[in-house]
Backbone bond lengths (Angstrom), bond angles and torsions (degrees), N, CA, C in turn:
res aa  C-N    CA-C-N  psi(-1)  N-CA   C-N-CA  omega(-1)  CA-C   N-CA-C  phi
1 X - - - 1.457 - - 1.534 109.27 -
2 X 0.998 120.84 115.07 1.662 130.52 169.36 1.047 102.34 -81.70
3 X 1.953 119.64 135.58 1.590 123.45 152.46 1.399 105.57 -87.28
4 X 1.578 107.05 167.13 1.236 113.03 174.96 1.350 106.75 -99.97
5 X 1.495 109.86 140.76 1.655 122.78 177.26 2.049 107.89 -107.80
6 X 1.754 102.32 108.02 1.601 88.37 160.85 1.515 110.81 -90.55
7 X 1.511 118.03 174.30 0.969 143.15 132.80 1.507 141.43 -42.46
8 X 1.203 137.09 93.15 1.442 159.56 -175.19 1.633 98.18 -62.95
9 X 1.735 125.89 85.51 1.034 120.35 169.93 1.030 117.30 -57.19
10 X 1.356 168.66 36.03 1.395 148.93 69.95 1.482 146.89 -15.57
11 X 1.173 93.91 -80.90 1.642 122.42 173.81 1.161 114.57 -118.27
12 X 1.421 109.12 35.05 1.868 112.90 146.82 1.538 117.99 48.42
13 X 1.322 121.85 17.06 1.640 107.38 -155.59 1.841 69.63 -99.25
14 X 1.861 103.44 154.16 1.437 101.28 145.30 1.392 134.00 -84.19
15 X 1.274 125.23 134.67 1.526 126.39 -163.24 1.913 105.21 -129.73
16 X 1.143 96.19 160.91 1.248 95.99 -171.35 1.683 112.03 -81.94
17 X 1.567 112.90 -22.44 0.942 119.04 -173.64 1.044 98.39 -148.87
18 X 2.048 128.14 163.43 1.310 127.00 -178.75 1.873 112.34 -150.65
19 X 1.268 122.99 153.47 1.235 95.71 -178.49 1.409 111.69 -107.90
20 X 1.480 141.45 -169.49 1.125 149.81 -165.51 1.433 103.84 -113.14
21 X 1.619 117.18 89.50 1.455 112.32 175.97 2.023 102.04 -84.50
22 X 1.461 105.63 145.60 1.554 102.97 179.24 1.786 97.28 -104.44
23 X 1.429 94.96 129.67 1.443 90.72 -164.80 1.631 106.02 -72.67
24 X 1.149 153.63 -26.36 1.310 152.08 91.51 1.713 119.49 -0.49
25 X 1.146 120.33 96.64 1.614 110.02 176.12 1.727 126.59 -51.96
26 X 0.684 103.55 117.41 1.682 96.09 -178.70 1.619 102.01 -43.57
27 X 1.309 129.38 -57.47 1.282 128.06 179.19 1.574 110.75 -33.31
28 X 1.497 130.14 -68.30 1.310 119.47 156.38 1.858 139.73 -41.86
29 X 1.473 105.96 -36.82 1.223 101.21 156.74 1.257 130.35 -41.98
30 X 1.547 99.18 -72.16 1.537 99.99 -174.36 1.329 116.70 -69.29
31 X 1.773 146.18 4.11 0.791 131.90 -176.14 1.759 117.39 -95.54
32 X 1.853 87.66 -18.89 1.250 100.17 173.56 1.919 123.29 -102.19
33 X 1.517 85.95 17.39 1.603 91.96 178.85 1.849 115.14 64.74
34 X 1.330 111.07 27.56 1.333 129.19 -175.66 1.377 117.81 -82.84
35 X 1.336 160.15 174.19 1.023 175.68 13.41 1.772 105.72 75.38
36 X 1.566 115.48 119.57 1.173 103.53 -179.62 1.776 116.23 -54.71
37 X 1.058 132.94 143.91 1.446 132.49 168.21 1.706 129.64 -64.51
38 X 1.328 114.18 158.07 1.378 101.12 162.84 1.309 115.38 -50.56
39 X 1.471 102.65 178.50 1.390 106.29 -172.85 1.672 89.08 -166.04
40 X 2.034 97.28 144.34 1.682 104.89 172.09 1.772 94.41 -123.92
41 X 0.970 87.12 155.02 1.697 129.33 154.49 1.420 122.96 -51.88
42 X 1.271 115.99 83.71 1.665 130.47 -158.27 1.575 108.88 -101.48
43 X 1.261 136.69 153.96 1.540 120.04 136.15 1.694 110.72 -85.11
44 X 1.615 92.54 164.25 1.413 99.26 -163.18 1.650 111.81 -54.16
45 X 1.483 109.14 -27.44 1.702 112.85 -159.23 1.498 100.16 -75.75
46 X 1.465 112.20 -25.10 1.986 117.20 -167.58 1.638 94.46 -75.59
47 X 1.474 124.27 -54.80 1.478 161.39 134.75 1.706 104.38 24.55
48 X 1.904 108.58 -55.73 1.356 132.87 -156.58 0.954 85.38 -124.15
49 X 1.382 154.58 -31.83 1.332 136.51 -174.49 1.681 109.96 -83.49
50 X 1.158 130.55 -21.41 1.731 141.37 177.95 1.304 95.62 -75.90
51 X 1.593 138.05 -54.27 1.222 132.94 175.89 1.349 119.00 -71.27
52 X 0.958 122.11 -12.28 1.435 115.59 178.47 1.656 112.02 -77.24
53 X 1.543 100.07 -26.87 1.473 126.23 -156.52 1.625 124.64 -81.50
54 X 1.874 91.18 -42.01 1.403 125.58 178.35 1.076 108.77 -147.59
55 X 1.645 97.33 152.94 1.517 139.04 -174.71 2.277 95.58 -83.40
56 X 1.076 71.70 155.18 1.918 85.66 -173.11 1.091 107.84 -75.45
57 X 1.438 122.22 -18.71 1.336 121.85 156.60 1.421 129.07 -64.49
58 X 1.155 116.31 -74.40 1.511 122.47 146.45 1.622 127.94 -19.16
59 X 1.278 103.45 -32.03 1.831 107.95 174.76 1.530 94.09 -83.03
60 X 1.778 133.37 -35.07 1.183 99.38 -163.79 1.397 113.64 -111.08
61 X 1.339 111.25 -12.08 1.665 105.03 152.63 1.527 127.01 -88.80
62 X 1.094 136.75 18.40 1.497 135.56 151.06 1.249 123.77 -160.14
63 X 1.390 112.01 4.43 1.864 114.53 168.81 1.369 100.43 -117.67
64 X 1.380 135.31 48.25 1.698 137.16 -176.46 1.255 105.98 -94.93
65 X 0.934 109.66 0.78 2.024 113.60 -177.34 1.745 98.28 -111.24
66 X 1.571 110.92 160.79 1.414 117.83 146.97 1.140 106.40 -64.05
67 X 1.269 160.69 -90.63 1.378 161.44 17.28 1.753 91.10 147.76
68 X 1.284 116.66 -38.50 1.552 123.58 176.08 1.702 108.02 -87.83
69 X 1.521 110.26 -15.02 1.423 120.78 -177.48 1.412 104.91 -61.64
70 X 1.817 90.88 -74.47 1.119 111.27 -173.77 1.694 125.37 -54.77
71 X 1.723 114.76 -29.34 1.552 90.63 -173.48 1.771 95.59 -100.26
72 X 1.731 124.69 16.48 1.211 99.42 163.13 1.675 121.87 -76.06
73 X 1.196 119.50 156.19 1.781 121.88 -159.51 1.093 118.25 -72.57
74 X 1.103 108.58 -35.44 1.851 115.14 -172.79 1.741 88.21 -64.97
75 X 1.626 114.98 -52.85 1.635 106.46 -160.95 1.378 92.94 -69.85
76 X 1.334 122.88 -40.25 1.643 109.59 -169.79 1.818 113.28 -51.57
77 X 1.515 113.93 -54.36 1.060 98.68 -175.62 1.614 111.74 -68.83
78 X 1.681 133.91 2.04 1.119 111.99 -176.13 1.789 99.06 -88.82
79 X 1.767 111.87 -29.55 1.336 110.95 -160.21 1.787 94.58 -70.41
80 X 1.387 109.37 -40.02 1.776 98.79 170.49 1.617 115.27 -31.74
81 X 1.326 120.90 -74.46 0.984 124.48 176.04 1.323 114.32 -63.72
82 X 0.890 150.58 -58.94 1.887 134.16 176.79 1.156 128.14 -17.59
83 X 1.670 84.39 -50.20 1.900 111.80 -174.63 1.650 115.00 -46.23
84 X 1.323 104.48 -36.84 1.691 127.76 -156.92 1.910 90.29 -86.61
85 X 1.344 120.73 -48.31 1.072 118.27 -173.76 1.343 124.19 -51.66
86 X 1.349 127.67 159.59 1.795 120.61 165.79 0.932 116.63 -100.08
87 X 1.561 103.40 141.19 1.215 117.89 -143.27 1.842 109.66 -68.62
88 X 1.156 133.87 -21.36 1.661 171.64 166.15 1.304 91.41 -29.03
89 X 1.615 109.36 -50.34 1.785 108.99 -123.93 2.301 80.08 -92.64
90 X 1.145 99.35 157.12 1.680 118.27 177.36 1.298 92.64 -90.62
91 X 1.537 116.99 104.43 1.697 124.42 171.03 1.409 117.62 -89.00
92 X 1.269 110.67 119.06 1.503 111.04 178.15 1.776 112.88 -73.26
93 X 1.442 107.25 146.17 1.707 107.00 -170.29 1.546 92.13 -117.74
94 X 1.445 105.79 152.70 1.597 116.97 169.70 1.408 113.93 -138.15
95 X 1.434 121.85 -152.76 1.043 128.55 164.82 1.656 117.03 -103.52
96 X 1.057 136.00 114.33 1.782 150.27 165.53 1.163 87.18 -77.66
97 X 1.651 98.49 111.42 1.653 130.92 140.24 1.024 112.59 -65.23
């Protein structure tokens, strides 16, 4: 029996499972009577590490892209390191000074 492995649009690791970050917070949507947002395909650790990082505001006026995720610094140096990790292991998230 083979499992299936996706891809962690972030940090690239394959995972068995991934969650649905909305690059727009739903919390801001609905407060502003908005349209739910796109949304990518995360693992859970990239997932907990963006919230730990930023405010829902901040995700939806200048981190609303993948592409804005990835080249901000704090996530870059976390997705560097993620990348290297296995994918198995339960990664603890903090705050990058």
């Amino acid at each position: 029996m083979r499992s299936e492995f996706v891809k962690c649009e972030l940090c690239d690791r394959e995972m068995n499972n991934l969650t649905v970050h909305h690059l727009i917070p739903r919390q801001y949507t609905k407060r502003k009577k908005l349209e739910i947002s796109a949304t990518i395909d995360i693992c859970s650790a990239c997932h907990r590490q963006i919230h730990v990082l930023f405010d829902n505001k901040h995700l939806a006026k200048e981190l609303n892209s993948a592409e804005a995720l990835r080249n901000e610094p704090k996530m870059m140096k976390f997705l560097t390191w993620v990348s290297k990790q296995d994918p198995q292991k339960k990664i603890s998230v903090r705050r990058i000074r």
